[in-house]
N, CA and C of each residue as an Amber inpcrd file, in Angstrom:
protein
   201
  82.3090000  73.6540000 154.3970000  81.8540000  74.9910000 154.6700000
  81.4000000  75.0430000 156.1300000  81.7580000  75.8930000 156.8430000
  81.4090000  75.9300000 158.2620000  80.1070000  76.5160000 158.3280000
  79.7130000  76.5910000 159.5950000  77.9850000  76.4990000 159.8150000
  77.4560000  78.0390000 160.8980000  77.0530000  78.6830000 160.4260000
  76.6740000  79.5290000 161.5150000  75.7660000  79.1510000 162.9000000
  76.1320000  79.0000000 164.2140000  75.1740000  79.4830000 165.0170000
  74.2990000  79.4650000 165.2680000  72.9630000  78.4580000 165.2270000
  71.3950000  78.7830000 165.4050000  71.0320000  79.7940000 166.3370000
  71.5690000  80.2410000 167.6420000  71.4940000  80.9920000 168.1300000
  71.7760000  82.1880000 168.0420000  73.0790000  82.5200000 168.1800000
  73.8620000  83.8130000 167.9340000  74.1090000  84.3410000 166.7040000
  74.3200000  83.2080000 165.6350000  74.5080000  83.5300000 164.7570000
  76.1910000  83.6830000 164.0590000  77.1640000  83.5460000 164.7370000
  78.2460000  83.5950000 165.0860000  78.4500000  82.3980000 164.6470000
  80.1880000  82.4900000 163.3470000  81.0230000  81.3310000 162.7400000
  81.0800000  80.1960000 163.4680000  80.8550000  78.8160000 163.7080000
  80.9100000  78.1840000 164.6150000  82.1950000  77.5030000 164.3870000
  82.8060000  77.3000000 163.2770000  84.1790000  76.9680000 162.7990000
  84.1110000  75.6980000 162.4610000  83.0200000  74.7660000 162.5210000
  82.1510000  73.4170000 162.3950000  82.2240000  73.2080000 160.8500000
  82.7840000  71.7570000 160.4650000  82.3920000  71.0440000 159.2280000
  81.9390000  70.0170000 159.5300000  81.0280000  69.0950000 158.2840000
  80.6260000  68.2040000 158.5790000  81.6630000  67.0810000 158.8520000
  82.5230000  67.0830000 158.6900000  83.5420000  65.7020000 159.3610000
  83.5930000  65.7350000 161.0610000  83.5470000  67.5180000 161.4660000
  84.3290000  67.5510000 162.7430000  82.9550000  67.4300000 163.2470000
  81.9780000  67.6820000 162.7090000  81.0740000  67.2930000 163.6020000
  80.0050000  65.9820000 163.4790000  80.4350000  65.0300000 162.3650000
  80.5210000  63.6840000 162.7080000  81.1890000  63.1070000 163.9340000
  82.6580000  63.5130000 163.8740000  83.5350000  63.0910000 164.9860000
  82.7290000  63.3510000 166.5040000  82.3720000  64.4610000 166.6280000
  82.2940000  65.3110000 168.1100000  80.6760000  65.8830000 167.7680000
  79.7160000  64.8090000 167.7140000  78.5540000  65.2050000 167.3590000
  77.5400000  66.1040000 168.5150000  78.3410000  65.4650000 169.7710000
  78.0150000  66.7480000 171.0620000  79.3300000  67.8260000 170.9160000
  78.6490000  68.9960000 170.8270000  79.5380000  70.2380000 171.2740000
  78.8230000  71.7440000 171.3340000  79.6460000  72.8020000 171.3100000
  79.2120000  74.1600000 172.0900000  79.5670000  74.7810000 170.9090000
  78.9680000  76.3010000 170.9600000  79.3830000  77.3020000 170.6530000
  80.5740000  77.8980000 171.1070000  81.8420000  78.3120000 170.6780000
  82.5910000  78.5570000 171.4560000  82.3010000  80.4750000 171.7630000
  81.1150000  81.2100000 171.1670000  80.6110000  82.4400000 171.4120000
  79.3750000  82.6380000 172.2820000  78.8770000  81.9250000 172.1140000
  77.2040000  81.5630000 173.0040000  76.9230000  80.9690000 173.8980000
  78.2160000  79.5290000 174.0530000  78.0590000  78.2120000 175.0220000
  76.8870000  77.4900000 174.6960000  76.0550000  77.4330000 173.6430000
  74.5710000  76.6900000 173.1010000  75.1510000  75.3200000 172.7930000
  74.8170000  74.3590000 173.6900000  75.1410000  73.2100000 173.2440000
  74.1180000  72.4170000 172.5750000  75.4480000  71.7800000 171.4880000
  74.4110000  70.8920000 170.2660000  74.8220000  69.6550000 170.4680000
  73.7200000  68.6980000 169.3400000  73.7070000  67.4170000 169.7940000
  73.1610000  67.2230000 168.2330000  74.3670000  66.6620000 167.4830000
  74.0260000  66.0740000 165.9400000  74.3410000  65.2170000 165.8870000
  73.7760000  64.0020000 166.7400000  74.1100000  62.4940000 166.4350000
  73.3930000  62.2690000 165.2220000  73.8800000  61.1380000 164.5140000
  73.2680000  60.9090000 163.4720000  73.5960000  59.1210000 163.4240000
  72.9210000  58.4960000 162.4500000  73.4110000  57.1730000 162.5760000
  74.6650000  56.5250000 161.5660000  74.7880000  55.5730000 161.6610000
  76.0280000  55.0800000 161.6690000  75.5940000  55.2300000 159.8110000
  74.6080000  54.8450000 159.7600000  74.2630000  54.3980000 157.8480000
  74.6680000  56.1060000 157.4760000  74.5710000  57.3050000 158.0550000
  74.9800000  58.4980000 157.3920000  76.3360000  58.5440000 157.6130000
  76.3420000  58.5100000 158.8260000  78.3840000  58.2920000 158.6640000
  79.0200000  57.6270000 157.5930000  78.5840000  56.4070000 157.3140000
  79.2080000  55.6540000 156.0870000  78.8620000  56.5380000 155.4440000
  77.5160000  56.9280000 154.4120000  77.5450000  57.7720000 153.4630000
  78.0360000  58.6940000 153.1960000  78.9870000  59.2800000 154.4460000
  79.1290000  60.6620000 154.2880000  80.8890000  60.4720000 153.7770000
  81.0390000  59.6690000 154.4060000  82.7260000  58.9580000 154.3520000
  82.9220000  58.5700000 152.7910000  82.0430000  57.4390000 152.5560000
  82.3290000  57.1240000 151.3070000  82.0690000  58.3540000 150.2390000
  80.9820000  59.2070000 150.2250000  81.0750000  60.3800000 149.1660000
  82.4630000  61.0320000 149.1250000  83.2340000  61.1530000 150.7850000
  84.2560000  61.9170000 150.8530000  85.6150000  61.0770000 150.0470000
  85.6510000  59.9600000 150.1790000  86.7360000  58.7540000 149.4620000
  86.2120000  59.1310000 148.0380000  85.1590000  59.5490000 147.3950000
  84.7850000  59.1340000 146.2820000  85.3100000  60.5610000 145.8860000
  85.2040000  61.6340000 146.3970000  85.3530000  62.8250000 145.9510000
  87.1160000  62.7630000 146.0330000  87.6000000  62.3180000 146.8690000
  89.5080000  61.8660000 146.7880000  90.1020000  61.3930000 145.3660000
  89.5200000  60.3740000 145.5220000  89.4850000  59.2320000 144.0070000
  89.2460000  60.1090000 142.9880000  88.4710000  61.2090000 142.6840000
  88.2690000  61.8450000 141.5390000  89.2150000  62.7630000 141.5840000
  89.7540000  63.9980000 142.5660000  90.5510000  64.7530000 142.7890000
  92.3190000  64.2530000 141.8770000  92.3370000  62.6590000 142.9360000
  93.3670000  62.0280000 142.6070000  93.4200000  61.6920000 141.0660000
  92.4370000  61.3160000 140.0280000  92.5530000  60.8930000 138.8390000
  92.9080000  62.2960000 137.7630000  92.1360000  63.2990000 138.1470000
  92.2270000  64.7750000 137.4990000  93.1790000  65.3150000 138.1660000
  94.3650000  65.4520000 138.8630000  95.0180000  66.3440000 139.8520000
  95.7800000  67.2150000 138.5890000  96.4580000  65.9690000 137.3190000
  97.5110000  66.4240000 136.9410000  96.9710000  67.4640000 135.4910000
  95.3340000  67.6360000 135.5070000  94.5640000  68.3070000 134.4110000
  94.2940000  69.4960000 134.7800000  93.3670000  69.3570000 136.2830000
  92.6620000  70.0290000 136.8610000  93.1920000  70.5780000 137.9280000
  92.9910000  72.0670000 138.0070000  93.7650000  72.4990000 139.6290000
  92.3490000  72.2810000 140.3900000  92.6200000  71.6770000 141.6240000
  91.7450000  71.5170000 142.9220000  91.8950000  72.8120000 143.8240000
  90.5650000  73.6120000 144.4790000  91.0780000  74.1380000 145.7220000
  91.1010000  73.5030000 146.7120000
């Protein structure tokens, strides 16, 4: 789910993967630059929930429709 804006308020088009990757970046409406470093122990966590949520997708695909 993308993230609004602390400033403006405005779609920032931001998920949490892309902004693991590129934890410095801007508003592309405001120019408010952010800074969501985080440490490496949340990166893993955040990765492995995402593999774990794959793995389940993958076991139910042929039961369950996924969006």
């Amino acid at each position: 789910m993308a993230m609004p804006c602390p400033m403006c308020k405005n779609q920032l088009g931001f998920n949490l993967e892309f902004i693991l990757k590129n934890p410095k970046s801007k508003c592309p409406h405001c120019n408010t630059v952010f800074n969501f470093s985080v440490s490496e122990d949340v990166k893993s966590s955040f990765y492995s929930a995402i593999q774990e949520i794959k793995e389940i997708k993958k076991k139910y695909e042929k039961m369950v429709k996924f969006n």
